[in-house]
PAKEBA-634994 format. One record per atom (N, C-alpha, C): residue in three letters; x, y, z. Coordinates in pm, whole numbers, plus 50000, padded with zeros to 5 digits. Layout:
# residues N
<type: ALA | u: X | v: Y | w: Z>
...
This chain:
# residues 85
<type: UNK | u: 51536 | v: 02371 | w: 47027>
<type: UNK | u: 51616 | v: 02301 | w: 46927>
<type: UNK | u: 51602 | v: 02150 | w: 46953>
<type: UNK | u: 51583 | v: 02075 | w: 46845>
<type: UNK | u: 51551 | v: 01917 | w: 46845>
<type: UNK | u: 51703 | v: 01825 | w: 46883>
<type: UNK | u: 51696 | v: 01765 | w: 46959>
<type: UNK | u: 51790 | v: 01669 | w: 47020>
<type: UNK | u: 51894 | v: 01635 | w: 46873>
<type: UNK | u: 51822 | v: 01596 | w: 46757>
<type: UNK | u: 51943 | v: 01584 | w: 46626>
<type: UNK | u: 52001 | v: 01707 | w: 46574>
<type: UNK | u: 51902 | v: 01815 | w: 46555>
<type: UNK | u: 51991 | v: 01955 | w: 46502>
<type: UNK | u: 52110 | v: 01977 | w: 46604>
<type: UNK | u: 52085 | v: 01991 | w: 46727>
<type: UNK | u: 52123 | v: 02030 | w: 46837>
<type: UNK | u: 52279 | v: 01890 | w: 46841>
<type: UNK | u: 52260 | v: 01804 | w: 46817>
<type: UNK | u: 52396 | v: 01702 | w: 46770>
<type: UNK | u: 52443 | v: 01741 | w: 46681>
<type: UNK | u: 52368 | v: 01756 | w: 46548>
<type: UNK | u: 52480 | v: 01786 | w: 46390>
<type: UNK | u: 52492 | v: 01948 | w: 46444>
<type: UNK | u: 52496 | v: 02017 | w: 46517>
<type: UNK | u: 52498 | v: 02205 | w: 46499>
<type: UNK | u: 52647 | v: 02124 | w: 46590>
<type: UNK | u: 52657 | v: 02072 | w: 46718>
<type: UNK | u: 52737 | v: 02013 | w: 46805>
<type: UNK | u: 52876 | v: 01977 | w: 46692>
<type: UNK | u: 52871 | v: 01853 | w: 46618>
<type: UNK | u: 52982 | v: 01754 | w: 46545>
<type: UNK | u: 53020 | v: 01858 | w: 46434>
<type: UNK | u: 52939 | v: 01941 | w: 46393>
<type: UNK | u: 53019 | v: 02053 | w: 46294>
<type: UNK | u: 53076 | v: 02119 | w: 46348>
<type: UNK | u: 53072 | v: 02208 | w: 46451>
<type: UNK | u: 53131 | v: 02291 | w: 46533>
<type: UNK | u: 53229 | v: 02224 | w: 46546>
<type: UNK | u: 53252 | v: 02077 | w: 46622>
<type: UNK | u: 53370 | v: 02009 | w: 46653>
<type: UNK | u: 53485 | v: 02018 | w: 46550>
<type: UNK | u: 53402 | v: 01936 | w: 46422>
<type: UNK | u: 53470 | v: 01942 | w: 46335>
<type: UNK | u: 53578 | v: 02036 | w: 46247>
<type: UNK | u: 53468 | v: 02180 | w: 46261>
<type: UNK | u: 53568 | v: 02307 | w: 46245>
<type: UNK | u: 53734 | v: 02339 | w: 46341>
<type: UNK | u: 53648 | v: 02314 | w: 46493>
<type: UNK | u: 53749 | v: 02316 | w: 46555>
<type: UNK | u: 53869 | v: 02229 | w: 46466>
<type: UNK | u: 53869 | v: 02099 | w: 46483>
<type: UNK | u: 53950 | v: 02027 | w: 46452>
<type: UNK | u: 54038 | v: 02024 | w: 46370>
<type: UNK | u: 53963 | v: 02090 | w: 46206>
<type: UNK | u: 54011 | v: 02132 | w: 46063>
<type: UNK | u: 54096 | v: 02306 | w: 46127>
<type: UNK | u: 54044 | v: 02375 | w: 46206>
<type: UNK | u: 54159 | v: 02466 | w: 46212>
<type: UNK | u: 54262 | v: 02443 | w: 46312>
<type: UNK | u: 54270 | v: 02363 | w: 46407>
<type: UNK | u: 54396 | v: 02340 | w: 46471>
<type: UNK | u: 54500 | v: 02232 | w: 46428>
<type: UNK | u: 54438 | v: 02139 | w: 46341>
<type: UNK | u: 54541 | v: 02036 | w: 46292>
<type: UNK | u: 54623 | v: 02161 | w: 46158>
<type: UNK | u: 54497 | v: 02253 | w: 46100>
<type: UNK | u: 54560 | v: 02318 | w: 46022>
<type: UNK | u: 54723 | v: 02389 | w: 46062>
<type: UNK | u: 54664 | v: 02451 | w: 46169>
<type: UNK | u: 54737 | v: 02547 | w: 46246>
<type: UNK | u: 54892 | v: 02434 | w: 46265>
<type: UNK | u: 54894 | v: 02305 | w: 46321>
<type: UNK | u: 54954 | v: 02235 | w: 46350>
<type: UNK | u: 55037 | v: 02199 | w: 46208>
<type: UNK | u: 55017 | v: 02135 | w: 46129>
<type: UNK | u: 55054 | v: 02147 | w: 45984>
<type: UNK | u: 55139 | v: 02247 | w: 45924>
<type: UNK | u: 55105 | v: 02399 | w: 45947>
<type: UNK | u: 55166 | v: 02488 | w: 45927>
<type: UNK | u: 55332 | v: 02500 | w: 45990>
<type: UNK | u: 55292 | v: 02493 | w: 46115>
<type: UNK | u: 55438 | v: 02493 | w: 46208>
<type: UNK | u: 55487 | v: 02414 | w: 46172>
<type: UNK | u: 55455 | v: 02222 | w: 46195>
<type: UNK | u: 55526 | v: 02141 | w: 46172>
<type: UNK | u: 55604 | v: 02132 | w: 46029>
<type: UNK | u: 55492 | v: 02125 | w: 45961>
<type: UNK | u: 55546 | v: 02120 | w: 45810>
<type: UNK | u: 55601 | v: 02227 | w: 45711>
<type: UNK | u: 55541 | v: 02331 | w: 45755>
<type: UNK | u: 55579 | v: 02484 | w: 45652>
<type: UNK | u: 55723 | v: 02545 | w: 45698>
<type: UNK | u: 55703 | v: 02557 | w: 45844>
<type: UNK | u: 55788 | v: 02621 | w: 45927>
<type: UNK | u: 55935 | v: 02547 | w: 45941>
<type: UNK | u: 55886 | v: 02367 | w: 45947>
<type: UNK | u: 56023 | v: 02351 | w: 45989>
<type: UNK | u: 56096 | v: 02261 | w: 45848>
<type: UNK | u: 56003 | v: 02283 | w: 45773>
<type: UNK | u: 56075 | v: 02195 | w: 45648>
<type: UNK | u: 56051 | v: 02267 | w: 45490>
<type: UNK | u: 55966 | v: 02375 | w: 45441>
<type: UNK | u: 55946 | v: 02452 | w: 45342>
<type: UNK | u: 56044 | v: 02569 | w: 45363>
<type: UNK | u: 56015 | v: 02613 | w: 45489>
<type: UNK | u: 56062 | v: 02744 | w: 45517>
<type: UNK | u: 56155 | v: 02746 | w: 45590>
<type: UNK | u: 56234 | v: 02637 | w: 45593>
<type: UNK | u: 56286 | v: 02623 | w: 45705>
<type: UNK | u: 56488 | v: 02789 | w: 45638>
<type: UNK | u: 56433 | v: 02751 | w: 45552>
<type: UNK | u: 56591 | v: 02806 | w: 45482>
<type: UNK | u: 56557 | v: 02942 | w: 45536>
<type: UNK | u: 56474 | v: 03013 | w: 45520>
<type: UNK | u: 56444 | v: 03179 | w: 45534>
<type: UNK | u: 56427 | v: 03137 | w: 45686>
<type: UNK | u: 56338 | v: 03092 | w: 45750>
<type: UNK | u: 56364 | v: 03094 | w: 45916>
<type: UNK | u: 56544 | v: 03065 | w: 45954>
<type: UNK | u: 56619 | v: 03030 | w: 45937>
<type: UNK | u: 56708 | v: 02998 | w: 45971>
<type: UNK | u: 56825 | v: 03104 | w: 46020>
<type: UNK | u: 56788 | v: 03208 | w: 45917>
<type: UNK | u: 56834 | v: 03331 | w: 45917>
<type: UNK | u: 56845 | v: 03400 | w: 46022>
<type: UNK | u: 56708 | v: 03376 | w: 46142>
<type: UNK | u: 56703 | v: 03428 | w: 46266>
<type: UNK | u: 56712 | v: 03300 | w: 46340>
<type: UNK | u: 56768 | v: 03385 | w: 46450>
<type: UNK | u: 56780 | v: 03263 | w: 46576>
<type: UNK | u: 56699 | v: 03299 | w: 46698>
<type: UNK | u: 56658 | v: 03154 | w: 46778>
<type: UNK | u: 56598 | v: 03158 | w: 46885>
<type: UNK | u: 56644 | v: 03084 | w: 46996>
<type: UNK | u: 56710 | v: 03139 | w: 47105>
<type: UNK | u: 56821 | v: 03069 | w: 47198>
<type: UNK | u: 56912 | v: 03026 | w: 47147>
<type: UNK | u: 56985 | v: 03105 | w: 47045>
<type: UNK | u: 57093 | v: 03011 | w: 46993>
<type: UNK | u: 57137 | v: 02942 | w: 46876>
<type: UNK | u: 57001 | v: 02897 | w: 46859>
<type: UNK | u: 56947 | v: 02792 | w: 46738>
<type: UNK | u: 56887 | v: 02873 | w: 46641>
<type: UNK | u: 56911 | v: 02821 | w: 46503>
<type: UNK | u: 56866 | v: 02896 | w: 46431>
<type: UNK | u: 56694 | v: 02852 | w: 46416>
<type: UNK | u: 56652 | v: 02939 | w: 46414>
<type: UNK | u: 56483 | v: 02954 | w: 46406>
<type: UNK | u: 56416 | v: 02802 | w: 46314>
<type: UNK | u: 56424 | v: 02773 | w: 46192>
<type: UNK | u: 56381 | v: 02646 | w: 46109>
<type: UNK | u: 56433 | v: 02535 | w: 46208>
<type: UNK | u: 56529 | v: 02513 | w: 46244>
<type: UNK | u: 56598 | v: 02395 | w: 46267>
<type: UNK | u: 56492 | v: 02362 | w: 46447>
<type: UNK | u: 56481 | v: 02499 | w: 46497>
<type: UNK | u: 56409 | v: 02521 | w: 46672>
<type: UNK | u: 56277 | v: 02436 | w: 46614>
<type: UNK | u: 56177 | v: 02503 | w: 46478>
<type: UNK | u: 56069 | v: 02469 | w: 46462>
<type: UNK | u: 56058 | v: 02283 | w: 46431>
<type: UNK | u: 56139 | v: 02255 | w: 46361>
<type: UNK | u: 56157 | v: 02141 | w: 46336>
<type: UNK | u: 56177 | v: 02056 | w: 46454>
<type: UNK | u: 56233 | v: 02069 | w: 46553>
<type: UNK | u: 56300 | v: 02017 | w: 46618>
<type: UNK | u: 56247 | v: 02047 | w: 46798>
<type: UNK | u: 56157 | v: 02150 | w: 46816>
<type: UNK | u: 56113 | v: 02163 | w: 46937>
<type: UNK | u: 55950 | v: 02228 | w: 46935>
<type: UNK | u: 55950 | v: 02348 | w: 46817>
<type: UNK | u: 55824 | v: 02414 | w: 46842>
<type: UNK | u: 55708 | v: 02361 | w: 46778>
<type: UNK | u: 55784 | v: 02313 | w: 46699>
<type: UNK | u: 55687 | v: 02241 | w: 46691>
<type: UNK | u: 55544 | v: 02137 | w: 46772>
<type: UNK | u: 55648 | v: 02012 | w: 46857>
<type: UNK | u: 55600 | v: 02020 | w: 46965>
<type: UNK | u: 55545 | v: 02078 | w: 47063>
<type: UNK | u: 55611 | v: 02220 | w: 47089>
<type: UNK | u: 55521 | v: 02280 | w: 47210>
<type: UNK | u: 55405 | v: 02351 | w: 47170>
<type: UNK | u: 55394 | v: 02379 | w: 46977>
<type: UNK | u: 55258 | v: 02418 | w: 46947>
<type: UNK | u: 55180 | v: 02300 | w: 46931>
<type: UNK | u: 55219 | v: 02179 | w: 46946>
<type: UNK | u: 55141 | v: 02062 | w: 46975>
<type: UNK | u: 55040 | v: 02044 | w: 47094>
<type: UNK | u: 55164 | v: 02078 | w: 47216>
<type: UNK | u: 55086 | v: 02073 | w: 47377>
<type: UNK | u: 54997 | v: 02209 | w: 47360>
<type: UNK | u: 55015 | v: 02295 | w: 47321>
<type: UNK | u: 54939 | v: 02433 | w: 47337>
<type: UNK | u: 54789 | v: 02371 | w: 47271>
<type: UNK | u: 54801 | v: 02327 | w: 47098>
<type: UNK | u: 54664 | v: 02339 | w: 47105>
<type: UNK | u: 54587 | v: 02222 | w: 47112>
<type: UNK | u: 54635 | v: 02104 | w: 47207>
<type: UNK | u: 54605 | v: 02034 | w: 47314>
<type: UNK | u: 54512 | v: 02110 | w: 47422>
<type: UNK | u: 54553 | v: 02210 | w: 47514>
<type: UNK | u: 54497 | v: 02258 | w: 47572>
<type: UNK | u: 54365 | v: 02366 | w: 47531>
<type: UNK | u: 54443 | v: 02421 | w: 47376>
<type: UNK | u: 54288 | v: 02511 | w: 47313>
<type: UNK | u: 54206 | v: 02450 | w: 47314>
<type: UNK | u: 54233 | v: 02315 | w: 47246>
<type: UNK | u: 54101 | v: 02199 | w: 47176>
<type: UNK | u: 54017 | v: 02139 | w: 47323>
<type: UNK | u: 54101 | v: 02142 | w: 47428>
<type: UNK | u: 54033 | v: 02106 | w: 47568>
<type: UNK | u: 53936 | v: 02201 | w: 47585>
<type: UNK | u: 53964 | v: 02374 | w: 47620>
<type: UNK | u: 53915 | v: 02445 | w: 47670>
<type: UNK | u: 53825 | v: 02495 | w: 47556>
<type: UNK | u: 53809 | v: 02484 | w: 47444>
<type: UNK | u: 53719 | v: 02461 | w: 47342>
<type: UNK | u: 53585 | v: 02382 | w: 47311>
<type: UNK | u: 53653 | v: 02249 | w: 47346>
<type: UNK | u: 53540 | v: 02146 | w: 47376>
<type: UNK | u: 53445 | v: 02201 | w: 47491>
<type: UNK | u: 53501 | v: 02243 | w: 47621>
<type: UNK | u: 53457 | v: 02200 | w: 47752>
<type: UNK | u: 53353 | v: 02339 | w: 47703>
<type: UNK | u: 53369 | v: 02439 | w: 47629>
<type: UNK | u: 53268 | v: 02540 | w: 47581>
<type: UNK | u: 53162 | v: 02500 | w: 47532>
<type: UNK | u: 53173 | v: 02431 | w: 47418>
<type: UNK | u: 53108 | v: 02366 | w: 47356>
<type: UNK | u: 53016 | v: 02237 | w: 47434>
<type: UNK | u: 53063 | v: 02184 | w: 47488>
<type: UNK | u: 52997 | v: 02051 | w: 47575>
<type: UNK | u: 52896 | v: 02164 | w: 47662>
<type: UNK | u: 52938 | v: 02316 | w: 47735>
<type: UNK | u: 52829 | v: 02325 | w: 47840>
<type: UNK | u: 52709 | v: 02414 | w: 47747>
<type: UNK | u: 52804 | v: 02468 | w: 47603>
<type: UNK | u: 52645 | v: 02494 | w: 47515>
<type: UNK | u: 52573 | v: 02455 | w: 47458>
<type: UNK | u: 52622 | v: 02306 | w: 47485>
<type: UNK | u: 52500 | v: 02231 | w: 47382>
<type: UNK | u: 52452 | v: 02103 | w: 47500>
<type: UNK | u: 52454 | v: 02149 | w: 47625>
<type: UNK | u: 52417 | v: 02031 | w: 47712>
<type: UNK | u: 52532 | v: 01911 | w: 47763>
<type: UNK | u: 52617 | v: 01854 | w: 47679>
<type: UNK | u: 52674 | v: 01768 | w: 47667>
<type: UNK | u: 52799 | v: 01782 | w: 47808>
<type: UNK | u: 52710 | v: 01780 | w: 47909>
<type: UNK | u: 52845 | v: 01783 | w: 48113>
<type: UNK | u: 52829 | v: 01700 | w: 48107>
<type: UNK | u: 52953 | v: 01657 | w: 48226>
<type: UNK | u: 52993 | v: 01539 | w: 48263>
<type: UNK | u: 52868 | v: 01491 | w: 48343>
């Protein structure tokens, strides 16, 4: 594979990544804790009702999570297409 295919096969791949975890991120933040927040609310999680948790915490921690996917994603990607430290 030629050093440029082997880059654009690389920055698309990235790119996918990227378009499905901001997706993923979007969903929680925005669907979960502010569309839906009325039907989540209904159930609770520690206490709290479920919309108000998403809004207000899980959001965030599905933040740090796919922080760490998009790490251990890349570092896949970097050793199949050459690209180590």
């Amino acid at each position: 594979m030629s050093e440029k295919s082997n880059s654009q096969s690389y920055w698309k791949t990235n790119l996918k990544y990227l378009a499905i975890l901001l997706s993923i991120w979007f969903l929680v933040s925005f669907a979960a804790g502010i569309l839906f927040k009325d039907y989540l609310n209904q159930f609770k999680l520690g206490g709290f009702k479920l919309g108000f948790w998403f809004a207000q915490q899980g959001s965030i921690y599905v933040f740090v999570i796919l922080i760490f996917i998009y790490i251990r994603l890349m570092n896949k990607l970097d050793k199949k297409h050459g690209y180590l430290e």
